[in-house]
VMD Tcl script that draws the C-alpha trace (Angstrom):
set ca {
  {33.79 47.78 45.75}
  {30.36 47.75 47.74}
  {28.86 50.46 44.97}
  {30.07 48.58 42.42}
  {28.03 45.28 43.30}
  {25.20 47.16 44.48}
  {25.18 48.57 40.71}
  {25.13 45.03 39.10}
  {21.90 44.19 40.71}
  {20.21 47.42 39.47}
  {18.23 48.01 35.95}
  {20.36 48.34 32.77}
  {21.54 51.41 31.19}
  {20.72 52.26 27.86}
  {20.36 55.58 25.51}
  {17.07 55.91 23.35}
  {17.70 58.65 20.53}
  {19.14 57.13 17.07}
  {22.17 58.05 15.87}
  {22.38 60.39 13.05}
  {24.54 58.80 10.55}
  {25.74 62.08 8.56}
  {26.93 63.57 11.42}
  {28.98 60.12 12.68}
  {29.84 60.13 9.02}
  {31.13 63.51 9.36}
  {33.07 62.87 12.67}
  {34.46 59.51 12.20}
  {35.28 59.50 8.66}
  {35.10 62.58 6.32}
  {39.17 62.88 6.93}
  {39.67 60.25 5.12}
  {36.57 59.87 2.48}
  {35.54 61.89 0.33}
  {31.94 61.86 -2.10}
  {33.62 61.68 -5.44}
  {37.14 60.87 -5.32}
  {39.82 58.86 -3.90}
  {41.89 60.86 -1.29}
  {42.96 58.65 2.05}
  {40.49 56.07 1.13}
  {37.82 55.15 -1.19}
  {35.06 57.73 -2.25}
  {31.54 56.67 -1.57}
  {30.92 56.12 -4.58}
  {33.36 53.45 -4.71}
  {32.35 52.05 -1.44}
  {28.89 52.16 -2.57}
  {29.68 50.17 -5.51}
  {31.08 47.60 -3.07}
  {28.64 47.47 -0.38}
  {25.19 48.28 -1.87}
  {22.54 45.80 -1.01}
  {25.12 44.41 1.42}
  {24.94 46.07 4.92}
  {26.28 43.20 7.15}
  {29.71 43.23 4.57}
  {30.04 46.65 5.25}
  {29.44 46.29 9.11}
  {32.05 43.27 9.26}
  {34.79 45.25 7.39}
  {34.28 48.51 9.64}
  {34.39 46.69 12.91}
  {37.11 44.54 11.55}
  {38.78 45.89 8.66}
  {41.75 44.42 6.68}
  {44.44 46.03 3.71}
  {43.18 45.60 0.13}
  {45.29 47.99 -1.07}
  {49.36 48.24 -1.52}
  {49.48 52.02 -1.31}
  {46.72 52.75 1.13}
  {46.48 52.82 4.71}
  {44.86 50.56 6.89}
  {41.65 51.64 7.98}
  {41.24 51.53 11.85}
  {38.30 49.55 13.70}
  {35.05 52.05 14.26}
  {33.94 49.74 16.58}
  {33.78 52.36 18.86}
  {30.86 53.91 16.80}
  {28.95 51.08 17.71}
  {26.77 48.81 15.53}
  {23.58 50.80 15.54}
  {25.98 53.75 14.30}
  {27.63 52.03 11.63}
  {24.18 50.71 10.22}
  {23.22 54.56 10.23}
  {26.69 55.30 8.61}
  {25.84 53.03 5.79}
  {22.44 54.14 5.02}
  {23.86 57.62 4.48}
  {26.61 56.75 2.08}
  {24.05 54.92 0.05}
  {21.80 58.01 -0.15}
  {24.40 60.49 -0.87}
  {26.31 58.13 -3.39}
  {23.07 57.01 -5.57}
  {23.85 58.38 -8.70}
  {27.05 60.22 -8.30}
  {29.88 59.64 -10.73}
  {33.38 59.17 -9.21}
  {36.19 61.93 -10.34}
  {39.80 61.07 -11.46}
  {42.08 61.38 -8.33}
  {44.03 64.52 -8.15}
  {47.57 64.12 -8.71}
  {49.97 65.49 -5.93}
  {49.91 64.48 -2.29}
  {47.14 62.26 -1.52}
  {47.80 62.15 2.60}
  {47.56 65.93 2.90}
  {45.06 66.80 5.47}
  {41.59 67.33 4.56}
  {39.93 70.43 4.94}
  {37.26 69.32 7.72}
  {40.50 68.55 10.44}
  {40.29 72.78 10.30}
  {36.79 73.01 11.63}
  {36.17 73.37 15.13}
  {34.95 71.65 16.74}
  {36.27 68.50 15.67}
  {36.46 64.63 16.46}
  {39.03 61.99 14.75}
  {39.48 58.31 15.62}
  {43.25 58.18 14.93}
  {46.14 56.34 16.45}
  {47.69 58.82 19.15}
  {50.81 58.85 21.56}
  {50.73 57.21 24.62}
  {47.18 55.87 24.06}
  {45.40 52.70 23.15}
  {44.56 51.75 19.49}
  {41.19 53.13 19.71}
  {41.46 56.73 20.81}
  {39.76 59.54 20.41}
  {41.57 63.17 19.51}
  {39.07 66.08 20.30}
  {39.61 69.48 19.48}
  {37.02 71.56 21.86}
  {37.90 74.51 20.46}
  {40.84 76.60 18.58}
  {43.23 76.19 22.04}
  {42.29 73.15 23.77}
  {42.01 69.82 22.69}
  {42.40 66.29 24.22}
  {42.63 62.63 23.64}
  {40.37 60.14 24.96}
  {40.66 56.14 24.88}
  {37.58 54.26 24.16}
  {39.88 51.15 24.63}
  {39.63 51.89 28.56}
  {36.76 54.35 28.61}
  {39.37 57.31 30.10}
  {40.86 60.46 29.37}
  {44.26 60.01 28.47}
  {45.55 63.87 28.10}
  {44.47 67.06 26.99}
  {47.12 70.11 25.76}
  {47.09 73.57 24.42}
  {47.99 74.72 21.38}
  {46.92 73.35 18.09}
  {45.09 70.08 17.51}
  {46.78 67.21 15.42}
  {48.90 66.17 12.41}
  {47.65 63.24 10.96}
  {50.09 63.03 8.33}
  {52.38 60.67 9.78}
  {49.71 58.42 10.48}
  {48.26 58.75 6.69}
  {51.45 58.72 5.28}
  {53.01 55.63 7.24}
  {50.15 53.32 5.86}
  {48.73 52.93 9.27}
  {52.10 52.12 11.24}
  {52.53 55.37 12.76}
  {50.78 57.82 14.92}
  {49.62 60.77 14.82}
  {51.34 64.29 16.26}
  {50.17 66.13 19.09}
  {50.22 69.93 17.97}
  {51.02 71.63 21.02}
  {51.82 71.37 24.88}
  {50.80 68.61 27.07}
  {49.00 70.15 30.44}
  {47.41 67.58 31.97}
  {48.13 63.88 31.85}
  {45.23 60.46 33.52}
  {47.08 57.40 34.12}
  {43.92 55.66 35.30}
  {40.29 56.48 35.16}
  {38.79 58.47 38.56}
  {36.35 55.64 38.77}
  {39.10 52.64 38.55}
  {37.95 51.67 42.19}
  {34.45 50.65 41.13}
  {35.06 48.43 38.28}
  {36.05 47.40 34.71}
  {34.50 49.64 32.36}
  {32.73 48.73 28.69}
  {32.43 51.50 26.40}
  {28.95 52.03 24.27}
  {29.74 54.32 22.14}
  {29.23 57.99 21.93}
  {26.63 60.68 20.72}
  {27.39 64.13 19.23}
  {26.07 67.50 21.25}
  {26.71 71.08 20.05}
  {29.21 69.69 17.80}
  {31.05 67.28 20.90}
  {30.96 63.75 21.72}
  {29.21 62.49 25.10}
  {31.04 59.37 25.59}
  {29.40 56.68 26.77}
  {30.45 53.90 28.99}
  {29.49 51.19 31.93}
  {30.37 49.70 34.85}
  {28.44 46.77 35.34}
  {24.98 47.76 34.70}
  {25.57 51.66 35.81}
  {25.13 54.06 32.40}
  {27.94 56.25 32.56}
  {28.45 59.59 30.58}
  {31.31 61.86 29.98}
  {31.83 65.14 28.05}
  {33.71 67.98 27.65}
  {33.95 71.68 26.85}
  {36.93 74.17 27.01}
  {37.43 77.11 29.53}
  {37.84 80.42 27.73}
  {41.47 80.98 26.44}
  {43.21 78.33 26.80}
  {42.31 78.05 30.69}
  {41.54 74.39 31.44}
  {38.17 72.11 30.20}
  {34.85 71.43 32.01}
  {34.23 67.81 32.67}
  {30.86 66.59 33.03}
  {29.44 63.55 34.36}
  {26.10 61.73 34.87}
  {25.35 58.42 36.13}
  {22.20 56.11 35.61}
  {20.66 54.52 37.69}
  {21.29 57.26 40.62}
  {23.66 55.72 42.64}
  {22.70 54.23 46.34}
  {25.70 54.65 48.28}
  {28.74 57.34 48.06}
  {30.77 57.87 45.49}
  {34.72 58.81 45.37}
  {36.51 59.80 42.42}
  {40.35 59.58 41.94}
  {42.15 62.46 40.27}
  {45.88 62.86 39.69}
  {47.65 64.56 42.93}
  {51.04 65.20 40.30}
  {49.25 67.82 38.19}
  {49.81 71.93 38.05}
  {45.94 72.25 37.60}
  {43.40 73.58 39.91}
  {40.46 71.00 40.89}
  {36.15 72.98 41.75}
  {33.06 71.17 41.06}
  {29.61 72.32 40.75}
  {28.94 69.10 43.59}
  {30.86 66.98 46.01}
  {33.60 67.81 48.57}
  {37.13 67.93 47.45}
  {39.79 65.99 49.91}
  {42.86 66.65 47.86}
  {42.92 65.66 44.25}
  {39.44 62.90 45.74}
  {36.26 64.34 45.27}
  {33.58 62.71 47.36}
  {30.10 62.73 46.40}
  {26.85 61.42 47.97}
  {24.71 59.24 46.19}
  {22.36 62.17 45.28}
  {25.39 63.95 44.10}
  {26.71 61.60 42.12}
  {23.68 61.45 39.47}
  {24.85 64.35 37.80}
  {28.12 66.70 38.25}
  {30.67 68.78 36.49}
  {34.27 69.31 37.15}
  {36.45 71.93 36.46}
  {40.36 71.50 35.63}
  {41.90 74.90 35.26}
  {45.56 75.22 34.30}
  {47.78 76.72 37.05}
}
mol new
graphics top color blue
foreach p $ca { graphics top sphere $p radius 0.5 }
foreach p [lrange $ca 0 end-1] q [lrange $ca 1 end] { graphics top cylinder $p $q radius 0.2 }
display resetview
């Protein structure tokens, strides 16, 4: 609790780069929407024809969307993207829409997955198990995937296997979740920084294809990524922390898991890893399945 109100007193946390709003475009929403035609949801063209000239309509709706239609789903909040994403969201559905003629909807199945959920890696805001309504499903590679809650700004899980099947959640109009395609290794019931404070989540930026979620505690900047071990093995997790921190740091990790705990920093007491304040700027752990 003493790091924590040391933090409030020291300078705000902030990222400087601006989003690229095709590749948000491409992680947040190209399951569901497609250039030309209806498949989930509206084309862009169609949303284009809705919101062009009106960028704070289409901001309201994302953050806070609604049901206009019977047979569609419900689109879930991006206000995870954050409002300097969504603004970069809309610009590029107004560029690549300009002048673009809609296509007749296919007939057949119009909840079967789209073709980007094969790609790897891949992102999808979706409603999972056991998580809040604003998770995160990332597939790191063609083996290891996990879920992450922007809600609380935590890992939830992570599993081998396949990644997800969003069907039930596309089919069900929005009132069911989406299916975990494989086995459940490793399992967060609280964040390992729950001691210091309630977290806020700002949003996230894409690297090499992965997010680098973004979050604070008071005014500390805190970032979190991922990337898989080879085979199926475990996942890297990588931290920084802004401003350095000026006292300790401990981290809480779950004692009740068959996984293996190193770090590139810190000492390890048990599932805690301590880390002095130098330490704590930047480290990576490593969670490797027993």
């Amino acid at each position: 609790m003493k790091f924590f109100l040391v933090f409030l007193s020291l300078m705000s946390f902030g990222f400087a780069e601006k989003p690229d709003g095709a590749q948000l475009f491409t992680t947040n929403c190209s399951a569901c929407h497609m250039l030309d035609q209806m498949v989930v949801g509206p084309s862009l063209v169609e949303i284009r024809e809705i919101y062009n000239g009106k960028p704070e309509d289409f901001l309201k709706w994302c953050i806070k969307p609604g049901k206009k239609r019977p047979n569609a789903i419900e689109m879930p909040s991006m206000v995870h993207v954050g409002e300097e994403g969504l603004r970069e969201i809309y610009v590029h559905i107004m560029k690549v829409a300009e002048g673009v003629k809609a296509k007749e909807a296919k007939k057949g199945d119009s909840y079967v997955t789209s073709p980007v959920q094969t790609k790897r890696p891949q992102i999808q805001r979706i409603f999972m198990p056991d998580a809040g309504p604003a998770a995160i499903a990332v597939a790191l590679d063609q083996t290891m995937s996990l879920c992450w809650d922007a809600g609380q700004c935590r890992l939830r899980y992570s599993w081998n296997g396949g990644f997800i099947d969003g069907y039930p959640y596309w089919q069900g109009n929005g009132s069911s979740l989406a299916k975990v395609l494989g086995n459940i290794r490793y399992v967060e019931a609280s964040s390992p920084f729950s001691d210091l404070g309630e977290p806020k989540f700002s949003g996230y930026r894409i690297e090499k294809g992965l997010p680098v979620f973004k979050y604070r505690i008071g005014n500390c900047g805190i970032t979190e990524s991922f990337s898989a071990i080879a085979n199926g093995g475990g996942f890297n997790r990588s931290f920084t922390m802004t401003p350095a921190s000026p006292a300790p740091v401990v981290l809480n990790f779950p004692s009740d898991q068959k996984v293996a705990y190193t770090s590139d920093k810190g000492k390890w007491v048990g599932s805690k890893l301590e880390l002095t304040a130098a330490e704590a700027s930047a480290f990576t752990i490593h969670i490797s399945f027993k």
